[in-house]
NUSE-44580 format. One record per residue (C-alpha): residue number from 1; z negated, y, x. Coordinates in Angstrom, 2 decimals, padded with zeros to 5 digits, always signed. Layout:
<nodes>
<node n="NUM" c3="Z" c2="Y" c1="X"/>
...
</nodes>
This chain:
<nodes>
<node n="1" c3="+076.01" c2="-098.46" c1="+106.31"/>
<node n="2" c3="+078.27" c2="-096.98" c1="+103.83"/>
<node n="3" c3="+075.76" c2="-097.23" c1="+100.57"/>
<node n="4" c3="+072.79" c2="-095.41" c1="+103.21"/>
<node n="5" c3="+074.96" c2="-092.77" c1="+104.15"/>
<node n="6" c3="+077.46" c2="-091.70" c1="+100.71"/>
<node n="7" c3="+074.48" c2="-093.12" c1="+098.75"/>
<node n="8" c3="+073.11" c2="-089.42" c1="+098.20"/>
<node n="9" c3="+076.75" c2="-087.76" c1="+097.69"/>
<node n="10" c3="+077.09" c2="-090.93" c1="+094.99"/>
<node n="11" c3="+074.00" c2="-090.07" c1="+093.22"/>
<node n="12" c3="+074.54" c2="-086.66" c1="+092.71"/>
<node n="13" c3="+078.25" c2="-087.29" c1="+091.90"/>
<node n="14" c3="+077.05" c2="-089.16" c1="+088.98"/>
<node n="15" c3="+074.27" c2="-086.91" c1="+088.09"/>
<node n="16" c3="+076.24" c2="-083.80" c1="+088.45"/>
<node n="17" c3="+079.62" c2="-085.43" c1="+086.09"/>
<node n="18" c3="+076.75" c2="-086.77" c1="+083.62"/>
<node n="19" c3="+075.20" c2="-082.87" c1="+083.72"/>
<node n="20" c3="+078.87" c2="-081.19" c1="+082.94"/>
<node n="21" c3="+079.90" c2="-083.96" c1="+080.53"/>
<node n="22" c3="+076.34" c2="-082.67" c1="+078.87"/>
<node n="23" c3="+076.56" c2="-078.99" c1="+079.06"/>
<node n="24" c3="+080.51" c2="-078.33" c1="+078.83"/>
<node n="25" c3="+081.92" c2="-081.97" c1="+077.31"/>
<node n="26" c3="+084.97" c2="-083.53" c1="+078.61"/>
<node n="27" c3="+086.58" c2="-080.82" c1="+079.74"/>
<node n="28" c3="+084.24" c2="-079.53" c1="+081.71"/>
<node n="29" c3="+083.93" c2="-082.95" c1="+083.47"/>
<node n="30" c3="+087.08" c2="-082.79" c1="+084.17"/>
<node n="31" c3="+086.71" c2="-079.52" c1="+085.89"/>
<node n="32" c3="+084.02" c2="-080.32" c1="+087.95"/>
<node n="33" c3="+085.52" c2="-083.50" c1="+088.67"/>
<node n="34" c3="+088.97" c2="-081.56" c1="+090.25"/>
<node n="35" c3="+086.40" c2="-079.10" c1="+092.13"/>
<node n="36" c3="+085.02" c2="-081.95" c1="+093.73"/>
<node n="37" c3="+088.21" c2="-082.94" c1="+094.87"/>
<node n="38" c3="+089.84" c2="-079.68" c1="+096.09"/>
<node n="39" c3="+086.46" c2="-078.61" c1="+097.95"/>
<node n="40" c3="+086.85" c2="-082.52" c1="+099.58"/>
<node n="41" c3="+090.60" c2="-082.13" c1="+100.65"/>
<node n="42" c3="+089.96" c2="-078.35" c1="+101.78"/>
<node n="43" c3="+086.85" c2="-079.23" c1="+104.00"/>
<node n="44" c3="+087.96" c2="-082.88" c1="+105.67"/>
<node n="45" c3="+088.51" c2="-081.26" c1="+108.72"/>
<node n="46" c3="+085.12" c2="-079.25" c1="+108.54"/>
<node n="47" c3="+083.55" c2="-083.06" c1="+108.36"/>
<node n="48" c3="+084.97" c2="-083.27" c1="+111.83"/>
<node n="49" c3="+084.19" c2="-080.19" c1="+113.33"/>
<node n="50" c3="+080.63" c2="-080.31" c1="+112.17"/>
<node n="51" c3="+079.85" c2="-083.76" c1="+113.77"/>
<node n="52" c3="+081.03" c2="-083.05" c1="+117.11"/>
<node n="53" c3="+078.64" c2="-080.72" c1="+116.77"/>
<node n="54" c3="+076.01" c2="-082.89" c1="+114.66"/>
<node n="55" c3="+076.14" c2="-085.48" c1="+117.62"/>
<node n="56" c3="+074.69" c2="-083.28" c1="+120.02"/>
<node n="57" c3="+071.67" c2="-082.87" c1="+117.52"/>
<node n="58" c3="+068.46" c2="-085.22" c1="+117.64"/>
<node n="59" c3="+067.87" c2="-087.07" c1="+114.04"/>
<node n="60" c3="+065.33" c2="-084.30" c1="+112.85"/>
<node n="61" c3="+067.73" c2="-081.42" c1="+113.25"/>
<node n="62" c3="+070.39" c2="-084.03" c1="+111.58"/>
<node n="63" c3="+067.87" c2="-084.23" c1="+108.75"/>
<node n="64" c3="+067.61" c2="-080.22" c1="+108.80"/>
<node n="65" c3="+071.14" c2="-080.15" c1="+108.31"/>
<node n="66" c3="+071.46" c2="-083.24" c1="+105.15"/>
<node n="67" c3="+068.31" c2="-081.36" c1="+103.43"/>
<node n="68" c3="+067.97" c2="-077.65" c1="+104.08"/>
<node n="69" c3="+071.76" c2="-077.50" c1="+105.34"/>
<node n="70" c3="+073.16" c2="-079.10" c1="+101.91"/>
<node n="71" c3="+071.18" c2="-076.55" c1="+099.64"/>
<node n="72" c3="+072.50" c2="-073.53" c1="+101.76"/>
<node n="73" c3="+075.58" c2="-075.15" c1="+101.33"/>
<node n="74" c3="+075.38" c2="-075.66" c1="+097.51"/>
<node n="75" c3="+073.58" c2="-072.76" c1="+096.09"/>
<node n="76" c3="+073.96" c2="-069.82" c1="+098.87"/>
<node n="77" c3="+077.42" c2="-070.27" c1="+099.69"/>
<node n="78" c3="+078.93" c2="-072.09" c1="+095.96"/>
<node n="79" c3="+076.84" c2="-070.04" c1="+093.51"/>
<node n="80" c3="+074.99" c2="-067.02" c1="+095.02"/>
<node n="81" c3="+077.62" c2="-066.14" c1="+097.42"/>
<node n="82" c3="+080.42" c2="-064.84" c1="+094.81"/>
<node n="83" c3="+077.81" c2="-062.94" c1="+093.20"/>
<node n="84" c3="+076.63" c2="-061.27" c1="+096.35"/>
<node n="85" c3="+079.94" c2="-060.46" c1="+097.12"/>
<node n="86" c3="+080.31" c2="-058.95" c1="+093.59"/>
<node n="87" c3="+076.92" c2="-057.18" c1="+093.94"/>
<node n="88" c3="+078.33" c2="-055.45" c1="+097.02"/>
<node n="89" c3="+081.88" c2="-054.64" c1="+096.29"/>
<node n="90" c3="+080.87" c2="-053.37" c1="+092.53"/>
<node n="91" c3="+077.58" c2="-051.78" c1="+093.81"/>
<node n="92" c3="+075.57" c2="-053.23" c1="+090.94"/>
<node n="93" c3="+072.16" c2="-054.66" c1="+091.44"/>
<node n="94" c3="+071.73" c2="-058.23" c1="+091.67"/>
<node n="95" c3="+070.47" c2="-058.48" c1="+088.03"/>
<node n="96" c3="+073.30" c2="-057.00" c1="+086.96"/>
<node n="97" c3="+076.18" c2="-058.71" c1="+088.99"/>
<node n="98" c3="+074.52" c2="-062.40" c1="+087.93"/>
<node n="99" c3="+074.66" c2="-061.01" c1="+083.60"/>
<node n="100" c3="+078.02" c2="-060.00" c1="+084.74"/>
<node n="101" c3="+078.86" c2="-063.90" c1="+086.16"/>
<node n="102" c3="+077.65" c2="-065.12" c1="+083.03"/>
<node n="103" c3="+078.65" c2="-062.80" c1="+080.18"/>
<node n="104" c3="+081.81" c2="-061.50" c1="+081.47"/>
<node n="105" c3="+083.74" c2="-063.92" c1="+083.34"/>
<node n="106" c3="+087.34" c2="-062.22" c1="+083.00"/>
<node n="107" c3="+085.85" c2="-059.02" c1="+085.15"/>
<node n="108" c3="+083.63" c2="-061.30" c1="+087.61"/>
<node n="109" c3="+086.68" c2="-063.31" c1="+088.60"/>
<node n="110" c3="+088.16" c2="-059.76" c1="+089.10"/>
<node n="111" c3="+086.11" c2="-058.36" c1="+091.73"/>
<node n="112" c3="+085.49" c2="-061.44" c1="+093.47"/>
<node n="113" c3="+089.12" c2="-061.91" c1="+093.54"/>
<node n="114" c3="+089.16" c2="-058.29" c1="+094.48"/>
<node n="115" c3="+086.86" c2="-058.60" c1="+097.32"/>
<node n="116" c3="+089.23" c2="-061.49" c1="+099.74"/>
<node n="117" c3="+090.79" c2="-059.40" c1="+101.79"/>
<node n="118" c3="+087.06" c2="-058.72" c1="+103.11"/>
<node n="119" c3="+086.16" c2="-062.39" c1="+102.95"/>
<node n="120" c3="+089.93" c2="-063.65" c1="+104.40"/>
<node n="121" c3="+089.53" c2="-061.76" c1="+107.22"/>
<node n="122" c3="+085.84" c2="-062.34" c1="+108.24"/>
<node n="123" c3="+086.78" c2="-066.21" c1="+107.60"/>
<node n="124" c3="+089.86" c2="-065.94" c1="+109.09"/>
<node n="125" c3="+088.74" c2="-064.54" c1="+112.55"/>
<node n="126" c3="+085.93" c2="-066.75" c1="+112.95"/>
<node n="127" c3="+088.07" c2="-069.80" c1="+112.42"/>
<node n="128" c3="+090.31" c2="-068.39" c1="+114.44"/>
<node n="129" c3="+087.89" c2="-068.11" c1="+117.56"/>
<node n="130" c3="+086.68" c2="-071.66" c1="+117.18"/>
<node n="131" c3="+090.57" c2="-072.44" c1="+117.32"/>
<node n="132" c3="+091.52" c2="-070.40" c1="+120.39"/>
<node n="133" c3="+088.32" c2="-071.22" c1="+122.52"/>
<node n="134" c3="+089.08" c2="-075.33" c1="+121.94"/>
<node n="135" c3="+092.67" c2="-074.58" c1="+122.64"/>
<node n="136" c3="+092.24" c2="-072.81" c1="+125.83"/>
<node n="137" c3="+089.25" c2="-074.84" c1="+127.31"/>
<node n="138" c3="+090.10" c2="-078.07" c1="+129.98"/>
<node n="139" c3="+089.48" c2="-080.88" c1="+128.55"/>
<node n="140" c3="+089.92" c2="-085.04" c1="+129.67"/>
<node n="141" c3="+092.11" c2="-085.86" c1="+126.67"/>
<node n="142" c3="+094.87" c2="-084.06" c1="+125.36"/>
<node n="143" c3="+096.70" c2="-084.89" c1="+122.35"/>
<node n="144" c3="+099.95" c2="-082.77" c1="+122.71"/>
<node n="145" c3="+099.82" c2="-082.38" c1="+126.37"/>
<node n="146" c3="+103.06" c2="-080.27" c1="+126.69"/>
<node n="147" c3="+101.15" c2="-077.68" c1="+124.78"/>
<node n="148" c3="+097.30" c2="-077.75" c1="+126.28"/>
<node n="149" c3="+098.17" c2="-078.04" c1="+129.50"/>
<node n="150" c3="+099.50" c2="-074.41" c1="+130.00"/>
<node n="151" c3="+097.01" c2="-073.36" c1="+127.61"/>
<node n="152" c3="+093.99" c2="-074.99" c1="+129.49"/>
<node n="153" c3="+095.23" c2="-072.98" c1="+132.63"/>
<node n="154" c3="+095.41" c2="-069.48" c1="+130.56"/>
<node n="155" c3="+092.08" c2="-069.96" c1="+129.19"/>
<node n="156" c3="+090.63" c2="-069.63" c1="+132.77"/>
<node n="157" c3="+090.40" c2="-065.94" c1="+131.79"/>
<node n="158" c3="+087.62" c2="-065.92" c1="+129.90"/>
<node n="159" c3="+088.33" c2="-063.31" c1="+127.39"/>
<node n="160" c3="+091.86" c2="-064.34" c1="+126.43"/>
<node n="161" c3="+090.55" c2="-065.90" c1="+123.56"/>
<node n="162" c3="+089.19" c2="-062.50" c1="+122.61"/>
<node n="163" c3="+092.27" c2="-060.48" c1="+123.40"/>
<node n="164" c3="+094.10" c2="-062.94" c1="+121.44"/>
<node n="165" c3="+092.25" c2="-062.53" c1="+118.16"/>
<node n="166" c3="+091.78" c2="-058.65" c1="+118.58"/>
<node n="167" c3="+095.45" c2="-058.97" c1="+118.64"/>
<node n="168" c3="+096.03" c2="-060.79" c1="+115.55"/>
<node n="169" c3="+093.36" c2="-058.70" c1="+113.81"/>
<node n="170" c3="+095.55" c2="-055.35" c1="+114.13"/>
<node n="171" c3="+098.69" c2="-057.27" c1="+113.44"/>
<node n="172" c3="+097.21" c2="-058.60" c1="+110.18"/>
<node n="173" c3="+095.66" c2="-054.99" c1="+109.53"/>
<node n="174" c3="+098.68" c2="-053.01" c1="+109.55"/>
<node n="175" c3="+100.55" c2="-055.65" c1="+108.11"/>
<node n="176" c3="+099.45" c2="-058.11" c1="+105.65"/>
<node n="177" c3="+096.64" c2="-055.77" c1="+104.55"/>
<node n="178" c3="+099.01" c2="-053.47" c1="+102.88"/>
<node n="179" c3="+100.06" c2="-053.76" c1="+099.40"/>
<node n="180" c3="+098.10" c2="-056.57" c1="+099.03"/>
<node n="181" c3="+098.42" c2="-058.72" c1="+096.76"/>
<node n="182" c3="+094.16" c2="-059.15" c1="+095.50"/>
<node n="183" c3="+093.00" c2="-055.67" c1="+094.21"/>
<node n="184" c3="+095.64" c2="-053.31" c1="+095.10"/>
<node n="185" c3="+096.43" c2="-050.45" c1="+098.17"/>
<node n="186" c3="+095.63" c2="-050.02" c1="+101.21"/>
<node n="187" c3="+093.20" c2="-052.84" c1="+102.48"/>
<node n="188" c3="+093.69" c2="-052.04" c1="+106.53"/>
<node n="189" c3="+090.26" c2="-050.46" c1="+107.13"/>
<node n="190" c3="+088.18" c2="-053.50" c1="+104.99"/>
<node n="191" c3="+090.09" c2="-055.70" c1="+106.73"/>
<node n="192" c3="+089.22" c2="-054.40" c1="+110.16"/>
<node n="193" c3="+085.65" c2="-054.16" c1="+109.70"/>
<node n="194" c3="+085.35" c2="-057.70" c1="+108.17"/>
<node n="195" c3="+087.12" c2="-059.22" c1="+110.85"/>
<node n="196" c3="+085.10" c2="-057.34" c1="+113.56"/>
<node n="197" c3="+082.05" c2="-058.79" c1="+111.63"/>
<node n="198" c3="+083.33" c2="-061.97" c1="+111.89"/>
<node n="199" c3="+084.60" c2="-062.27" c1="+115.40"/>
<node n="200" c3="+081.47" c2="-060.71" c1="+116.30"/>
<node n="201" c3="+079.16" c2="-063.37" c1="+114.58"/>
<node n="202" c3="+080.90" c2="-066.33" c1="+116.62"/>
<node n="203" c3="+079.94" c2="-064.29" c1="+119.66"/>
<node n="204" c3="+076.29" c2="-063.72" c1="+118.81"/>
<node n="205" c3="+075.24" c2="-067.18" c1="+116.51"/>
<node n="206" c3="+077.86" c2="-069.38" c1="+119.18"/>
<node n="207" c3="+077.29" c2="-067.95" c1="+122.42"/>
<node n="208" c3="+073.28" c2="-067.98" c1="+121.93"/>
<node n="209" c3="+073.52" c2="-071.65" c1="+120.72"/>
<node n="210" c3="+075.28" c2="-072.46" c1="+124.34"/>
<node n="211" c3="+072.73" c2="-070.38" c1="+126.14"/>
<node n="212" c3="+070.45" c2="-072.89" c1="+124.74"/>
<node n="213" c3="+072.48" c2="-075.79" c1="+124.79"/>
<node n="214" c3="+073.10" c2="-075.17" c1="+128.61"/>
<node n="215" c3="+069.58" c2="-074.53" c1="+129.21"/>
<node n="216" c3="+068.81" c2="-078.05" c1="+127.95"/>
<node n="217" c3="+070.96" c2="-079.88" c1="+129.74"/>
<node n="218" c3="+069.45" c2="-078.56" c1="+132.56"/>
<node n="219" c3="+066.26" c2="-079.28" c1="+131.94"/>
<node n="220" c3="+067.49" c2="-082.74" c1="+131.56"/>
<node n="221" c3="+069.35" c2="-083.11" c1="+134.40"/>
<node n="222" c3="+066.42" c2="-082.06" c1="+136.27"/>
<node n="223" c3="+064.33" c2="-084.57" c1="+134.70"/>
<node n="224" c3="+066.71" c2="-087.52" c1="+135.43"/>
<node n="225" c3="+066.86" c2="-086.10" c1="+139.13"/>
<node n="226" c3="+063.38" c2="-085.97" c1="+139.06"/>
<node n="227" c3="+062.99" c2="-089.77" c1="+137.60"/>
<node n="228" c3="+060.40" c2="-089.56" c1="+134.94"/>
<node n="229" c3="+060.68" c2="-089.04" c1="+131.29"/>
<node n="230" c3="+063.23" c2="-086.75" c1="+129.85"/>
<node n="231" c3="+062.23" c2="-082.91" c1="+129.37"/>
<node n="232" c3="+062.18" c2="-083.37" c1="+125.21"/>
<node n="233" c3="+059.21" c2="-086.30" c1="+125.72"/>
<node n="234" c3="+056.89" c2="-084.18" c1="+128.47"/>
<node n="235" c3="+053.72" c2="-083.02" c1="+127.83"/>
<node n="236" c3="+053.88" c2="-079.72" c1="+128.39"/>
<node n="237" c3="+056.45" c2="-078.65" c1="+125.18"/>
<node n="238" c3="+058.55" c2="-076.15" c1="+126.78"/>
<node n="239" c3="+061.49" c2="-078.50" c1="+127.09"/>
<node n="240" c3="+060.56" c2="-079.20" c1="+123.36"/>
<node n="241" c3="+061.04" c2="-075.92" c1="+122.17"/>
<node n="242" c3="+063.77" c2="-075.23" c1="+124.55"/>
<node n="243" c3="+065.42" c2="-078.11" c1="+122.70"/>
<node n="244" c3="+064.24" c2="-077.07" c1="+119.03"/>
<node n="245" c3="+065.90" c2="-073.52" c1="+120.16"/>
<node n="246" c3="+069.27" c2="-075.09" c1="+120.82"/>
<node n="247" c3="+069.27" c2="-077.53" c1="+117.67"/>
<node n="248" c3="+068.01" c2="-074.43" c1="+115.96"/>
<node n="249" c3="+071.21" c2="-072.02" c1="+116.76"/>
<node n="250" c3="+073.60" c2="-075.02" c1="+116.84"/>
<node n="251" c3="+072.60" c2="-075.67" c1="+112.92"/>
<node n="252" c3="+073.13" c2="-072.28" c1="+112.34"/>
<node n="253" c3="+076.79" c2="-072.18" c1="+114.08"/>
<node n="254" c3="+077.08" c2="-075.29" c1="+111.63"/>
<node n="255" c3="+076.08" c2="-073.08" c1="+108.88"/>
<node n="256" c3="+078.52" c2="-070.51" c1="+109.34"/>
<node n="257" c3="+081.28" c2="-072.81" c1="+110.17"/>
<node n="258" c3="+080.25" c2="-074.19" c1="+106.60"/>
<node n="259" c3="+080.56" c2="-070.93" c1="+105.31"/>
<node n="260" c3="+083.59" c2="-070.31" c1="+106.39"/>
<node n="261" c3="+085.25" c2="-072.47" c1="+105.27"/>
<node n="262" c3="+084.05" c2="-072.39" c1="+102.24"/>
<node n="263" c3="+085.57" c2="-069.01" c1="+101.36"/>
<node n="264" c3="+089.03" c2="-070.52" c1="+100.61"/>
<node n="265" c3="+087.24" c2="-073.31" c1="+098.37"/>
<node n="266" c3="+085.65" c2="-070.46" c1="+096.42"/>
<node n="267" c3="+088.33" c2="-068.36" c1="+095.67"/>
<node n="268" c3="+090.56" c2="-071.14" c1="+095.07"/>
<node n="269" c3="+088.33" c2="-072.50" c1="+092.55"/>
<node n="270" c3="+088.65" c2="-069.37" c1="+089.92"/>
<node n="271" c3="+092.46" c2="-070.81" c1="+089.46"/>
<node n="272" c3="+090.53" c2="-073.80" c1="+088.28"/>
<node n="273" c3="+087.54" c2="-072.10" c1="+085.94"/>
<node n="274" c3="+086.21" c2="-068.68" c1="+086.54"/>
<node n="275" c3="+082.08" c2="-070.55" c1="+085.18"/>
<node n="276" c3="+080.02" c2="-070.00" c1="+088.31"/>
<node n="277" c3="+077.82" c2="-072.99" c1="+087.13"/>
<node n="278" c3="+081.12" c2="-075.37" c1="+087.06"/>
<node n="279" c3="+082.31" c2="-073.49" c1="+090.29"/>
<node n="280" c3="+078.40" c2="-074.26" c1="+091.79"/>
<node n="281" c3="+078.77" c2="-078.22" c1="+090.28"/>
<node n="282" c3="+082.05" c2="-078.85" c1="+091.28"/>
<node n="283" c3="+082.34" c2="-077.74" c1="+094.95"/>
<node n="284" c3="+078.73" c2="-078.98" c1="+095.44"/>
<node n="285" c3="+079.39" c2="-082.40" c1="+094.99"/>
<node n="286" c3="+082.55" c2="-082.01" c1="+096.88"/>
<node n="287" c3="+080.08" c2="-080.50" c1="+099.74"/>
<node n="288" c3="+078.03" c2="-083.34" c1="+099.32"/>
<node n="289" c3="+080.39" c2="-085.91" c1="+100.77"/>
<node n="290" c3="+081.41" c2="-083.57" c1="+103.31"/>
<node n="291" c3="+077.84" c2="-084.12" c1="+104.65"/>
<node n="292" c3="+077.94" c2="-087.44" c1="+104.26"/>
<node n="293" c3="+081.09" c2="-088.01" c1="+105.80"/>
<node n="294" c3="+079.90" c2="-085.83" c1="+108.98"/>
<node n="295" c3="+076.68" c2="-088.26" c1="+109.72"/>
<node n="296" c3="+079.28" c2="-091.31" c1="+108.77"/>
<node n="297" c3="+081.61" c2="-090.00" c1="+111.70"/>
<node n="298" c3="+078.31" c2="-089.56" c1="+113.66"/>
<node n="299" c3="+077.13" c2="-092.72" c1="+113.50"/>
<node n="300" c3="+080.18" c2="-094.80" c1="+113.86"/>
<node n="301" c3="+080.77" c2="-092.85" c1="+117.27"/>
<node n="302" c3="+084.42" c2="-092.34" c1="+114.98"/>
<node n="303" c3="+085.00" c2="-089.25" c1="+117.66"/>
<node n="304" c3="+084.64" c2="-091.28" c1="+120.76"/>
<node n="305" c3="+086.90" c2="-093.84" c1="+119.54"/>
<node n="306" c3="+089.37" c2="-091.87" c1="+118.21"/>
<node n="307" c3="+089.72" c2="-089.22" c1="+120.94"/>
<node n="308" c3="+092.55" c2="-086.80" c1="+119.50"/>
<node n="309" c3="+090.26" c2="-086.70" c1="+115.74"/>
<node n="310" c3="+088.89" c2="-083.25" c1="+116.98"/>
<node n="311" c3="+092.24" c2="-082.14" c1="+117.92"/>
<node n="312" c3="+093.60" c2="-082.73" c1="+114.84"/>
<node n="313" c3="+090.66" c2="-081.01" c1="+112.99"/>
<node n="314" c3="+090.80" c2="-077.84" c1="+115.42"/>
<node n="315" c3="+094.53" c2="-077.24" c1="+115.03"/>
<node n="316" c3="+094.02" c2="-078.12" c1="+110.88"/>
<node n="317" c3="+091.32" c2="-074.68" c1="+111.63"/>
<node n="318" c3="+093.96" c2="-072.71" c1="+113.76"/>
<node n="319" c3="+096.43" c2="-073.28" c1="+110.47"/>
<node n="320" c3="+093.22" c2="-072.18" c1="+107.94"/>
<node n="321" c3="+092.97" c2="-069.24" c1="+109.83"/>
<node n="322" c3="+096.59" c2="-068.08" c1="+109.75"/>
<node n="323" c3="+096.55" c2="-068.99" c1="+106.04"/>
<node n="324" c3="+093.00" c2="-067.17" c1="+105.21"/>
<node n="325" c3="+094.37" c2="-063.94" c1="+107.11"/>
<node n="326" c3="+097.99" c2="-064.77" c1="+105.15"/>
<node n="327" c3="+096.28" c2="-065.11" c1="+102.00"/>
<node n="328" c3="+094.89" c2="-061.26" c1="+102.37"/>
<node n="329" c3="+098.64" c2="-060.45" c1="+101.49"/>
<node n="330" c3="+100.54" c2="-063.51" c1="+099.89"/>
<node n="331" c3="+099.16" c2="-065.96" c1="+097.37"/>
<node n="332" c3="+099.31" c2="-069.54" c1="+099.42"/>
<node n="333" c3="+098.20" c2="-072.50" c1="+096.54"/>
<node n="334" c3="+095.49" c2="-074.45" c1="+097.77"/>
<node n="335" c3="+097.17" c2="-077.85" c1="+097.76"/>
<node n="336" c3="+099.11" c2="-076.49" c1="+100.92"/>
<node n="337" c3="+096.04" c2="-075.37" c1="+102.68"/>
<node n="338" c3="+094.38" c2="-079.12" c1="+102.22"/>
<node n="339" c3="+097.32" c2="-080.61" c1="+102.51"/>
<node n="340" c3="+098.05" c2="-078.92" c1="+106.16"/>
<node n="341" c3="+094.71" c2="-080.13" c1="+107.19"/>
<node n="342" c3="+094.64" c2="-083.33" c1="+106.14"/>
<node n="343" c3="+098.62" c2="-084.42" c1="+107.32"/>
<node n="344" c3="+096.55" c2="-082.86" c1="+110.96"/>
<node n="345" c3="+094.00" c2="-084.99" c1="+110.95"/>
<node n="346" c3="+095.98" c2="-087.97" c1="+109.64"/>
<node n="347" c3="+098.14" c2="-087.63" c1="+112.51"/>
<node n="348" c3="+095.85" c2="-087.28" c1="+115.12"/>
<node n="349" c3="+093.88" c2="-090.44" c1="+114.00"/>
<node n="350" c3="+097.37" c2="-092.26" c1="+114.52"/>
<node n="351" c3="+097.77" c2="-090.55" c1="+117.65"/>
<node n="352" c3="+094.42" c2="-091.87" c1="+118.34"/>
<node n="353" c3="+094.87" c2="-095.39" c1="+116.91"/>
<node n="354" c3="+098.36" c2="-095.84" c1="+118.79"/>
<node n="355" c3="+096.39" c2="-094.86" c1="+122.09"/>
<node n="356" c3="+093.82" c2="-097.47" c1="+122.04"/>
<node n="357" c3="+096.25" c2="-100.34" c1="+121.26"/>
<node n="358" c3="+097.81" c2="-099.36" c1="+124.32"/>
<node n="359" c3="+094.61" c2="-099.40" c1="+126.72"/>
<node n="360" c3="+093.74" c2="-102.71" c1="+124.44"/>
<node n="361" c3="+090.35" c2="-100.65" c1="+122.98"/>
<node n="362" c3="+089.08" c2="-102.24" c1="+119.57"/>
<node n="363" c3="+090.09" c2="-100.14" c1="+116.36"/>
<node n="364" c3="+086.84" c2="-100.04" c1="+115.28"/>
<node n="365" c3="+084.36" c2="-097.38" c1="+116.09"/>
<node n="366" c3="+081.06" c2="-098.56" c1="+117.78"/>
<node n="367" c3="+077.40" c2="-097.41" c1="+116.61"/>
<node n="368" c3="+076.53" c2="-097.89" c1="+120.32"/>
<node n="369" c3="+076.02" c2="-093.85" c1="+120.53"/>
<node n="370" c3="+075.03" c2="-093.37" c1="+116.92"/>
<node n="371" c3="+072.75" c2="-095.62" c1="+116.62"/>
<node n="372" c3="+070.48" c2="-092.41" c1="+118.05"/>
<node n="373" c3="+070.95" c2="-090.67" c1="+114.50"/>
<node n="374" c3="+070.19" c2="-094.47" c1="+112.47"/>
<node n="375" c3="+066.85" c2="-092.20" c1="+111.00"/>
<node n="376" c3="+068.77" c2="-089.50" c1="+109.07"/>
</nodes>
């Protein structure tokens, strides 16, 4: 199981240190080998976000996401990302901004660098709103129940979640947008607009995957009430493409969850090497394993087993958030924003451990409910 699933993220890990060791010698092995391992520790808890979501998925759409998923991941967001962003800010042509990645790496660093209050807060609110909408929704199991209790009974008003990061938006923009500390003045009206743009594209790309994903489960529970074959095997293929709709906006939810938190990784990486090839090397293999670790988790049911794992991972995104939108002002070192996330996670697996010994469950997660996704 664990050779079939890291086998890919293995192969290229040893492909892609051979490649650098090639191209850049021993130091730039070295530096693609630490990118792998910041963009790792940065995204663990994107691992777990992405297969609660990658369980819901049938095996092709889990496929989608290994094989078109990992190149969006790898070249759109590690490589041609920064220099879209550059292209933008700098209003050059894309020609022009990729000579300038390549031939002028001091003044590309610059105006990507310059360019994160824009990306913080677009990153930054979206995060957020996946935060504030797990926080606030009932749910069987709750990990620090002195906190999501209340908050489970607030978030019967629908739009509190909204309110909430409006709120946050205008505290950020009239406070840690000025004097920043990445390119200089008066950043309040960038940072507006980006997070706008960002709160607004959880709205559209998550509500419409619901819409589907609600629609689905209706036409399944119809079909069980109904007793024959569920509505993804009938004949007449509207339940298929109802379902190929859902999967469809769900992998691109999974995209721009990806995305986002990808945007720290990034920008974190020029205190590493300001080489957009290295950059692309390094945090690709590191996104590698975070795909492989998502279908791992999938498989091994880890999340039904461990019941407080997507706690842990949505309050590790509620502290990304904060630090993205802090980072717009203040320069926060990277090994605090993994290490945040990770100590989350950590402790909700204990939390999760501790509660099984005490309802005498097994330690070991089952493949009874993964066994659906054995074909990616």
């Amino acid at each position: 199981m664990l050779l079939k699933t890291f086998g890919w993220s293995f192969a290229v890990t040893a492909a892609g240190l051979a490649l650098a060791g090639v191209l850049w010698g021993w130091q730039g092995l070295a530096v693609v080998g630490i990118l792998s391992i910041l963009e790792i520790s940065l995204s663990f808890d994107n691992a777990v976000i992405n297969a609660g979501i990658l369980r819901k998925m049938n095996a092709f759409w889990q496929k989608i996401f290994l094989t078109i998923g990992i190149l969006i991941a790898v070249f759109g967001m590690r490589l041609v990302f920064p220099v879209v962003i550059v292209a933008i800010t700098a209003k050059l042509g894309p020609i022009e901004a990729v000579d300038l990645a390549i031939n002028n790496k001091a003044e590309y660093e610059h105006l990507v660098t310059a360019a994160h209050p824009a990306i913080a807060a677009f990153g930054g609110m979206f995060l957020l709103m996946i935060f504030l909408d797990f926080i606030f929704e009932e749910r069987e199991y709750k990990w620090l129940a002195w906190l999501e209790k209340p908050l489970a009974k607030l978030g019967k008003l629908d739009t509190l979640s909204i309110i909430i990061a409006l709120v946050v938006l205008l505290v950020s923009a009239m406070t840690v947008a000025t004097d920043v500390a990445h390119g200089g003045g008066d950043k309040s009206a960038t940072v507006l607009l980006s997070g706008v743009a960002g709160l607004l594209t959880y709205l559209l790309v998550g509500g419409i995957s619901g819409y589907f994903e609600d629609k689905l489960e209706e036409a399944d529970d119809d079909a069980d009430e109904e007793e024959r074959a569920p509505a993804t095997k009938n004949g007449n293929g509207s339940a298929v493409g109802l379902a190929g709709k859902a999967a469809f906006f769900m992998f691109l939810y999974l995209e721009v969850i990806d995305a986002s938190f990808s945007f720290d990784g990034v920008i974190g990486a020029f205190a590493i090497t300001n080489d957009i090839f290295e950059m692309a090397l390094g945090l690709g293999i590191g996104a590698m394993y975070i795909r492989s670790l998502t279908v791992f988790l999938v498989r091994r049911g880890t999340l039904d087993d461990y019941v407080y794992l997507e706690h842990g991972a949505h309050y590790a995104i509620g502290a990304l958030a904060v630090i993205l939108l802090a980072t717009i002002k203040f320069e926060i070192n990277e090994v605090i924003t993994g290490g945040i996330g990770v100590a989350l996670i950590a402790l909700s697996f204990w939390s999760s451990v501790r509660k099984n010994r005490q309802e005498g469950k097994p330690g070991a997660g089952s493949t009874s409910k993964s066994e659906v996704s054995s074909g990616v």
